[in-house]
N, C-alpha and C positions, 0 to 999 in steps of 0.2 A: 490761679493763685488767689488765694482769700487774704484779708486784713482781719486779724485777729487780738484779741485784748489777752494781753500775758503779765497776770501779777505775782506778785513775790514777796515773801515776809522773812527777812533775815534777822535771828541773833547772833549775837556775836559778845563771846566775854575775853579780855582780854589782861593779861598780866600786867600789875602796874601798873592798874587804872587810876590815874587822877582825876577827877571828873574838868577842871577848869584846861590844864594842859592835854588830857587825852581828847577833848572835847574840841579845841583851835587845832590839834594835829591834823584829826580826822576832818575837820570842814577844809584846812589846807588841802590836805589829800584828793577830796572831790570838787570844790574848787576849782582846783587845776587839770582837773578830767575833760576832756573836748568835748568828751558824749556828755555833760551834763552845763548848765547853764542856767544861769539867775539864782546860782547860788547864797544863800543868806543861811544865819545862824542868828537865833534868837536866845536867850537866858529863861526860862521861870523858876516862878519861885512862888511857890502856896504857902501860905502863913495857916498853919490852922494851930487848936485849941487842943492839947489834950492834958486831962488831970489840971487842969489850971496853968498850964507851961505851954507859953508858944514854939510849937514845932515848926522847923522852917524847912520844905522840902525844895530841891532847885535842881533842876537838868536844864539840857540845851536841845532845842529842836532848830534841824538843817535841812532846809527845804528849797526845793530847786524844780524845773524842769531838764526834760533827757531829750538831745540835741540830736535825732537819728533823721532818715528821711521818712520814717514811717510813722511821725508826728509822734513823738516818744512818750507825750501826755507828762508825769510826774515820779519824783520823788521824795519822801519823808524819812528823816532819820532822826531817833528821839536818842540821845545820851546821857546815862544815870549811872548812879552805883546799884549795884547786886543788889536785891533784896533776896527772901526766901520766896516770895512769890512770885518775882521774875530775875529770875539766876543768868542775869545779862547785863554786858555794859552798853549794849547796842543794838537797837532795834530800825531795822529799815525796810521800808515799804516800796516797793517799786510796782508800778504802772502803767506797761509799756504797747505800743502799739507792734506787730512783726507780722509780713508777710510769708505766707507758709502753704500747703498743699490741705493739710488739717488739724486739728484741734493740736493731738499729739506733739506733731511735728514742730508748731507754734510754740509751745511750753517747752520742746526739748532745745529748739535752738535758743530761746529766750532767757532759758537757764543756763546755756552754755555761754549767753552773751555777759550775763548777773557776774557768772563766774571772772571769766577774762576782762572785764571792762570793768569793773567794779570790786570784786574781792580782791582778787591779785594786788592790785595798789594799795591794799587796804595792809593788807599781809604781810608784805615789802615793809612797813612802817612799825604795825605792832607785832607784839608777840600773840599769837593766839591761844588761847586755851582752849574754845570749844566754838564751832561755827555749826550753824544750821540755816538751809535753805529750804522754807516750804514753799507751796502755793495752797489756792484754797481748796483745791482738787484732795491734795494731800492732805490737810488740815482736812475736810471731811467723812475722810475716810477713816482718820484717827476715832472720829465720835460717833 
């Protein structure tokens, strides 16, 4: 058995998005997940300049590491409102280490873990509208 790096890029839009209460739900929600730990939630907020009018743009980034025995490395979750250029209220990066036989087998259990260990809870809480789970395997195949 090898140690293998298995990463993840999830969106996730979800109905009834508030950005300030959907944003404290979802950081409760992982949180209180076993598999993740040093959970924190940050606020930004970029001031920029357009047409002479300050535009204020502001999401939440939740960042933690993943509490496995196979040193679980990290995770990143940014939370915003929809835009037309990313049609999501939630993006999440995962990082994870998993013991496996090979590459394949790595990704499939790793994605099966994304799922149960992390979407599910997620689920349970909001309503979904559209989930997508890539890697970058997948994402380069697209292009």
């Amino acid at each position: 058995m090898t140690l293998f790096r298995a990463d993840f890029y999830i969106t996730i839009r979800v109905a009834d998005f508030n950005l300030i209460n959907s944003s404290k739900k979802l950081f409760n929600i992982l949180n209180n997940l076993s598999v993740l730990q040093n959970v924190q939630m940050t606020i930004v907020r970029q001031n920029k300049e357009v047409h002479g009018r300050i535009v204020i743009k502001e999401w939440y980034e939740i960042t933690g590491s993943i509490n496995i025995p196979e040193r679980g490395n990290a995770f990143w979750v940014l939370s915003k409102d929809t835009s037309q250029e990313e049609p999501y209220n939630f993006f999440m990066r995962i990082d994870r280490n998993i013991i496996a036989e090979d590459y394949e087998e790595a990704q499939s259990d790793a994605s099966d873990w994304v799922k149960d260990a992390l979407i599910e809870p997620i689920k349970k809480d909001f309503s979904m509208e559209e989930i997508e789970i890539s890697s970058p395997e997948k994402l380069r195949n697209q292009h």
